[in-house]
C-alpha positions, 0 to 999 in steps of 0.5 A, a space after each residue: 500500500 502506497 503511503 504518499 500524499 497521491 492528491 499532493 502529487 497531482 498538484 506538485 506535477 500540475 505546477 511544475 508543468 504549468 509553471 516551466 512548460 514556457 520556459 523549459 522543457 519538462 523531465 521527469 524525476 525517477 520514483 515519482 508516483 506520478 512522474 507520467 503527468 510531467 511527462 507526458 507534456 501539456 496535450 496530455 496533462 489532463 488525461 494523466 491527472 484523470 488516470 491518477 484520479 481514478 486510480 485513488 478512487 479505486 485505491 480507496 474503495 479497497 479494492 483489487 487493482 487487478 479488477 479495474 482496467 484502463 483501456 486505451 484502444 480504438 472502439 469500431 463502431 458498426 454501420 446500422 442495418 437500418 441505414 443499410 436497408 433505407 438504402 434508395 439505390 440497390 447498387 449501393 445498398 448491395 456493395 454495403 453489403 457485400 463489404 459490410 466489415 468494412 463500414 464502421 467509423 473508429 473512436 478511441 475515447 481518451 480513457 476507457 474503465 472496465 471492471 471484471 471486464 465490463 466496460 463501465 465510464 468513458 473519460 473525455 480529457 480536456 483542457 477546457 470546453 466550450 460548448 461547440 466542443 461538447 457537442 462533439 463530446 455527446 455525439 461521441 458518447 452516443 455512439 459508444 453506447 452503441 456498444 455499451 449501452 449502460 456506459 457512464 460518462 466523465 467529461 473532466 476538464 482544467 477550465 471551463 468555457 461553457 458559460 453559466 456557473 461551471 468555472 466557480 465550483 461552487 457545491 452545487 452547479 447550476 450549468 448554463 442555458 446553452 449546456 442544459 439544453 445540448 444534454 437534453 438532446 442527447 441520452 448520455 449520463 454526463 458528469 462535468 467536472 472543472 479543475 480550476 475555478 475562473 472562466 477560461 479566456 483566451 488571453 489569459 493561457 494559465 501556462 503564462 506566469 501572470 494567469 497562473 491558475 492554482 490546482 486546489 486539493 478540494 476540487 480533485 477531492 470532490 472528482 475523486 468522490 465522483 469517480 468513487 461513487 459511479 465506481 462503486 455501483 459496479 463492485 
């Protein structure tokens, strides 16, 4: 059993990444328990914080690691029969067929949770959000349900720029009119989680000294408990 503070050591490697990615380049540092966030580089940060955070939840459900896997590997998703049979011109409709394999589109989700071998919660991974972009998050996730249709969803970002109250980590988040009304068109369970409080603007990179943005133990705490919790419905 692992006796490091894991929540302090995200924030060590969140602000030795951020603080020096304008600076110089980042190298990693033997032993660390989450060396791979500072390895991994901006593009990745989020998706090694998310991997840590799911590995703590999991730690403290007190349960074997080896009954949780995380999955990076791309989903095919099939071609729909219905479409195929809608079909107006036969030809086509017959060449479909005919090479059916062939006819899927390939998503790789950013990370995929399994436990006992069933596939349970997709983590989507950015560095911020506005809402164009979370649409493509819920197209995304309608079409893995296809393939697991009691999947959960984590869309996990640094900064938030959907608008509303998403950037001020309040207790209890009221969303905004625009994000409401996307996810009512779309039957996907998803959770929204921000890391770091202040909406995100653009000439403000947080990588710059000046616009600096604390990651604060509360705000990992409180996607921890919300990993835990979809977690453990499965264990």
């Amino acid at each position: 059993m692992r006796t490091q503070d894991e929540i302090q050591e995200i924030i060590d490697a969140y602000n030795k990444l951020v603080r020096n990615i304008d600076t110089e380049a980042i190298k990693s540092e033997e032993g660390r328990a989450y060396g791979g966030i500072i390895r991994a580089g901006k593009g990745k940060l989020v998706e090694s914080i998310a991997k840590a955070l799911i590995a703590i939840a999991w730690q403290r459900l007190k349960k074997n690691l080896n009954r949780l896997e995380m999955i990076s590997r791309q989903i095919r998703i099939p071609i729909k029969q219905e479409y195929i049979d809608s079909l107006k011109d036969k030809e086509v409709k017959e060449y479909i067929r005919q090479n059916v394999k062939d006819y899927y589109y390939s998503y790789k989700p950013d990370i995929l949770i399994s436990v006992d071998g069933k596939v349970i919660l997709a983590v989507e991974c950015k560095s911020y959000t506005e809402n164009a972009m979370l649409k493509r998050v819920l197209v995304d996730a309608t079409l893995l349900k296809t393939q697991y249709p009691d999947i959960r969803f984590i869309l996990l970002q640094l900064e938030s720029q959907l608008g509303g109250d998403f950037s001020q980590l309040k207790d209890v988040t009221y969303g905004s009119p625009s994000t409401h009304t996307l996810l009512s068109h779309f039957d996907v369970d998803l959770h929204i989680l921000t890391l770091l409080k202040g909406e995100r603007r653009v000439d403000r990179p947080i990588h710059k000294a000046k616009f600096f943005k604390p990651l604060e133990r509360r705000n990992l705490e409180k996607a921890v408990k919300v990993i835990s919790d979809i977690l453990e419905e499965y264990i």
